[in-house]
N, C-alpha and C positions, 0 to 999 in steps of 0.2 A: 504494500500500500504506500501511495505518494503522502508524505507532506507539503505542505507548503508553508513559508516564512519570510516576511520582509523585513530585511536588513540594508547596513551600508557596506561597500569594500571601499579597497585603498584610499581611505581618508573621506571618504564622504559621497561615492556614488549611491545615490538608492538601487536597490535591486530586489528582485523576489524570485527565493531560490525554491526550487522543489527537491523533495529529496527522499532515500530511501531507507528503514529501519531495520534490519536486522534481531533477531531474538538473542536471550542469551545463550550460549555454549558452553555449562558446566564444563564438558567432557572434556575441554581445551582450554579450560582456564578462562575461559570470558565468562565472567559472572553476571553482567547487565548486557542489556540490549546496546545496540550501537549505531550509528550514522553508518552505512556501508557507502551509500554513494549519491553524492547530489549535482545539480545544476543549475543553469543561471534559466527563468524563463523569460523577463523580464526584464527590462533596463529602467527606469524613470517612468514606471507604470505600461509603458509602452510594450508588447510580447515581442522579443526575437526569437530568429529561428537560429543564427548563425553570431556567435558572438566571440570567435576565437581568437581574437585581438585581447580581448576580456580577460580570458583564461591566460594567454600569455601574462600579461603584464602581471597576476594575480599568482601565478608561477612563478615570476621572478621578482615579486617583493618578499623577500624574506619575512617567514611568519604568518604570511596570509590566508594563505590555504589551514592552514592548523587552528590559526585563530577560527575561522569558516567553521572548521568542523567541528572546535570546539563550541561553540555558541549552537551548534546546531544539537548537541550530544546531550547539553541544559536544557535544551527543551525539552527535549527528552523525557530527563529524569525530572521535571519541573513536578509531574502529577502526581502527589501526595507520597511525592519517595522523602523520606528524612532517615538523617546517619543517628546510629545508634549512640545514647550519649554515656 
C-alpha cells in the first residue's frame, strides 16, 4: 500500500512524496516496519511524471536522501507507538 506525504527537500522545495511500507522481519533482525521505497509525485503541488534532475541533485546533497527516509520512517511509527520507559 502507497502513502503519501508532503514535505520540503534541499532547503525549501515543496514536494509530495509517495511511498512504500514494509512489515516487520523478526527473523532478520528488523523488528519494526520500514520505509522500503518512495518517490517524488509532485513538485509545488503540480504532478510530474519525470523528475530526474530532482533525484540527482537530492543524490548528491549529502544527507538528503537519509534525512527523506528518515522523516518518512516517523510517520510511520507516529500511531500510538511509545518507547518503553
Amino acid at each position: 500500500m502507497a502513502y503519501e506525504h508532503e514535505t520540503t527537500v534541499l532547503g525549501g522545495l515543496p514536494v509530495t512524496i509517495e511511498y512504500d511500507v514494509q512489515g516487520a522481519e523478526p527473523d532478520v533482525g528488523i523488528m519494526s516496519s520500514y520505509v522500503d521505497d518512495w518517490w517524488i509525485v509532485a513538485i509545488n503541488g503540480r504532478a510530474v511524471k519525470k523528475c530526474d534532475w530532482l533525484y540527482r541533485r537530492i543524490d548528491a546533497t549529502k544527507g538528503e536522501s537519509d534525512r527523506i527516509r528518515d522523516e518518512l520512517n516517523e510517520l510511520e511509527h507516529d500511531d500510538g507507538y511509545y518507547d518503553d520507559y
